[in-house]
N, C-alpha and C positions, 0 to 999 in steps of 0.2 A: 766198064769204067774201072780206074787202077788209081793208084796212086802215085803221082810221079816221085822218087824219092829226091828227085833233083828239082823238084818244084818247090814254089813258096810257101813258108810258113801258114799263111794266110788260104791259100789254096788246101793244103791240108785239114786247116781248122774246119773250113767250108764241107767237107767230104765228112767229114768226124761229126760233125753235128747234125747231117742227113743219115749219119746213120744210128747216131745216139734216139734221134725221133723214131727211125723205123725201130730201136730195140725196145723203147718204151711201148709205142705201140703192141707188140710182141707182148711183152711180162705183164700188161693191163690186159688183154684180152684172153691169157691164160688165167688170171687170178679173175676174174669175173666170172670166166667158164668153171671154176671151180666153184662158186658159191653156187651158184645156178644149178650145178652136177648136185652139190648136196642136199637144195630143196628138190630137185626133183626126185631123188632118192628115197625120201620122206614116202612118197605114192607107190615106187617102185616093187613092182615084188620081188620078194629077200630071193627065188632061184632064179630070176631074170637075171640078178644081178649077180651070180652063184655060173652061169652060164657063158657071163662075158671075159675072155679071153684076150689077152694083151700080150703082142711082140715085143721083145726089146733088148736092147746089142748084148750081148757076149758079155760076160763080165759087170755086169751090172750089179751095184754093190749095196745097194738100199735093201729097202724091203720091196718084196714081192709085188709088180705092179696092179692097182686095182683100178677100175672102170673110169675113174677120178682121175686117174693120170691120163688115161687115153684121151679122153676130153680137154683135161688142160692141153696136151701136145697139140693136137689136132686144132685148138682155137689159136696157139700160139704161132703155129708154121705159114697161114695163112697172109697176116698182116705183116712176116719178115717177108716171107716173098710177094707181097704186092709192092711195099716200100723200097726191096733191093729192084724189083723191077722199073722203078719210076728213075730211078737212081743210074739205068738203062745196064745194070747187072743180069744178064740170063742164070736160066735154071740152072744150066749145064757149071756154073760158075761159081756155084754153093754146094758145100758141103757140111751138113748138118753135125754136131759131136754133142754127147755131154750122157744124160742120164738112161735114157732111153733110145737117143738115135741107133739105128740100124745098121747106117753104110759106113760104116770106119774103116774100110776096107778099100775103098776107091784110092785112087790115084789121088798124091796130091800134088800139085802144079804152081806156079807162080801166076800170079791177080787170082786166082781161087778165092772165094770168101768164106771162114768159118763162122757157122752160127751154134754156139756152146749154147746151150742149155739146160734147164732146169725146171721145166714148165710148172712141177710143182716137189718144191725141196718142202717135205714137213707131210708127207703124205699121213703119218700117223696122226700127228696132232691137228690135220683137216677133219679125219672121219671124226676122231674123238673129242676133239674141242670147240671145232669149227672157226677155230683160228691158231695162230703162229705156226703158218707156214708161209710161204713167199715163193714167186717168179721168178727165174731167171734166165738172162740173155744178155750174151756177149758176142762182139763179132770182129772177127780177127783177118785180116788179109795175109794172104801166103806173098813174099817176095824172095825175089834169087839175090841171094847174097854174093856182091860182085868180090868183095876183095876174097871171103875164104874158100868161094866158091857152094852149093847145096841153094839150098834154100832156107827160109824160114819165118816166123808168123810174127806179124805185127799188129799188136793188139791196138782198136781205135775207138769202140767203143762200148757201151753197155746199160742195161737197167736192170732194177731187181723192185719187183712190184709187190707190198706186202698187202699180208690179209688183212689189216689196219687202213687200208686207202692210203698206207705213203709210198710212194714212185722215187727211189733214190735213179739217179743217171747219170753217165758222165760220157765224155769224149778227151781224147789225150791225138795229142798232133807235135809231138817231142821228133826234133831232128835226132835221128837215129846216124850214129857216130861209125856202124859199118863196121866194127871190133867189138866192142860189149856194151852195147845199148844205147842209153843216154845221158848225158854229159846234164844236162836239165829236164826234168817234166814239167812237161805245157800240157798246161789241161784244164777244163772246168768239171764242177759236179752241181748239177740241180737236184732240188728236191720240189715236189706238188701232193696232191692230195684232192684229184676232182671231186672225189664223193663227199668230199666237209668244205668245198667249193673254194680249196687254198690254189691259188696261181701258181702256176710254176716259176719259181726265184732260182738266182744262182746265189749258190754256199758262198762266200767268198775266203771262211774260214770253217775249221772247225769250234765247238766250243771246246774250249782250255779251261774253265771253271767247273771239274767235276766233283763229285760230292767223291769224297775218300771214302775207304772201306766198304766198296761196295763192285764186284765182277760178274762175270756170267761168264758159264760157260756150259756146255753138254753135258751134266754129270750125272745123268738118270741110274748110273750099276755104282757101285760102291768104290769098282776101281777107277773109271773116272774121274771122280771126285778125287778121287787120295790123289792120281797123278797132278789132279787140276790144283788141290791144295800143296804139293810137294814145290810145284812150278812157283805157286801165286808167293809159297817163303822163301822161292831161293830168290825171286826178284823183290822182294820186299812189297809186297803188293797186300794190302790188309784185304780180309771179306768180312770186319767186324760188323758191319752194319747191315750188309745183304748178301746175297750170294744164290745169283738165279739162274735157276739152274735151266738155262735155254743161250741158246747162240747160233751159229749160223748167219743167214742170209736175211731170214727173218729181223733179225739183229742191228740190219746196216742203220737205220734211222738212227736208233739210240747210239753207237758206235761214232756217228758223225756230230748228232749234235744233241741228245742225250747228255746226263751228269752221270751216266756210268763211269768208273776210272779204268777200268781195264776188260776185253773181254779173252777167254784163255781158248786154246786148244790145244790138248796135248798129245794127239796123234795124228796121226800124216792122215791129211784128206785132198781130196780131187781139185782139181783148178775150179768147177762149179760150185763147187760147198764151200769155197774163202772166198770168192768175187766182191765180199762185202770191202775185201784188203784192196781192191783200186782205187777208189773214190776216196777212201783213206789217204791211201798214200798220197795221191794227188794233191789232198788239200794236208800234207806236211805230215800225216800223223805217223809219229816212232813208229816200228816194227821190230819185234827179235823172234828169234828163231829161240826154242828150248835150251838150246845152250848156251844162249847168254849172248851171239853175235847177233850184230844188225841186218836184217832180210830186208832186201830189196825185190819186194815181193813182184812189182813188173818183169824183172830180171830172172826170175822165177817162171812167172807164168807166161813169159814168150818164150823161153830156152825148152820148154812140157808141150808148150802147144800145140805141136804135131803129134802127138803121141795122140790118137784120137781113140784110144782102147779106154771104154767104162770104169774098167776098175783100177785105172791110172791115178794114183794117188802119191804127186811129189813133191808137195808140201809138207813138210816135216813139222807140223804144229807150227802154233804160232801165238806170242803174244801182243794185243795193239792196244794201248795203253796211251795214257797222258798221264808222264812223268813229273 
């Protein structure tokens, strides 16, 4: 099954939103596999687990993977390919990328499906905290670009599933203009939370009433922070009131409808570790780039999306904010 780029609006949305279910599926069944990993850990003996050995692509830019990641993978790959199956998608027609996939190496083709992920972004703050970490899963279609001729990936949909039970998602069905991008973003973003028994709603906005002087961003080492604070006075961004120091994907809830005012990044990270910037943008929210222009961060993440190599990191920071 493909997408026809010369099909209906309406026909795309329908395709977009079978796959936003299969990604949510996906990012919930890896973050569940991760608590589950951690209680059973608790009985585990420490060289059982001292023992267990984990592949993973080339270039991989995290921290070292532990038994926890395998698990989350391994629960997550399951329910993308029974859902791409239903969706009448074969094996042969997925190609896995992001933190851990293996095969970045294949051939990539036109109707190809990418499935990015991130089965568990937060691996540190799982063992140690047993929360703020988060799922994630995106899934992108290869199409041949008829006018410049090549190919290239069209991103349709995604989730990111936090340790907290919130399930942000979105699907984006934007006629694609066949020169540089799109002319409008069509798209929705829901949020749920089965475990505190909230339904699944769509955002219609984001919140615009955020409490000033208050960011987040990664700034665990000293220079972090200094660049995070260099960034947060050139754009006039106050941290007088708070300044927490966590971001990421983890992140996306508070980011969409959170009273945070801004959340920072000021080094270049992977199309999986800013995922939180689609559902954003969808639902209107500013973006800049550290130097002060406007990132069109879709524009961005389909122009990288065949670069299917780990340590691929062409987002040049990012600040997303409500001005």
């Amino acid at each position: 099954m493909s997408i026809d780029a010369t099909g209906s609006t309406e026909t795309l949305r329908l395709f977009a939103e079978d796959l936003r279910r299969t990604a949510v599926e996906s990012a919930e069944a890896s973050t569940i596999a991760v608590q589950q990993e951690l209680a059973r850990g608790l009985s585990d003996a420490e060289d059982a687990l001292e023992d267990f050995l984990m592949s993973y692509a080339e270039g991989h830019t995290g921290a070292a993977p532990e038994p926890i990641d395998e698990a989350a993978k391994d629960a997550a790959e399951e329910p993308l390919r029974e859902g791409l199956r239903r969706l009448g998608i074969s094996e042969r027609q997925v190609l896995f990328a992001g933190e851990e996939a293996g095969n970045a190496t294949r051939a990539v083709v036109p109707n190809m499906i990418i499935c990015r992920q991130d089965a568990l972004d937060g691996t540190s703050p799982a063992l140690l905290r047993w929360d703020g970490h988060a799922s994630v899963c995106m899934i992108d279609q290869v199409r041949a670009d008829g006018r410049r001729g090549g190919i290239y990936a069209r991103h349709i949909a995604g989730a990111i599933s936090c340790a907290t039970g919130w399930v942000v998602s979105w699907a984006q069905w934007s006629r694609h203009n066949g020169v540089d991008g799109y002319r409008n973003i069509l798209g929705a973003v829901h949020l749920a939370n089965p475990r505190a028994g909230v339904a699944e709603f769509q955002l219609s906005s984001l919140r615009w009433d955020r409490r000033q002087g208050t960011l987040a961003a990664v700034a665990a080492t000293a220079s972090r922070r200094s660049k995070t604070q260099q960034l947060a006075k050139r754009f006039g961004i106050s941290s007088e009131k708070a300044f927490y120091t966590t971001s990421g994907t983890p992140l996306a809830p508070a980011l969409l409808v959170g009273a945070i005012s801004a959340v920072i990044e000021p080094n270049a990270v992977s199309l999986h570790d800013s995922a939180l910037l689609l559902p954003f943008q969808i639902l209107g929210g500013p973006i800049s780039s550290p130097d002060g222009s406007a990132l069109n961060y879709l524009r961005v993440y389909e122009a990288n999306a065949l670069d299917l190599r780990a340590s691929s990191r062409p987002v040049g920071g990012y600040i997303a904010w409500v001005k």
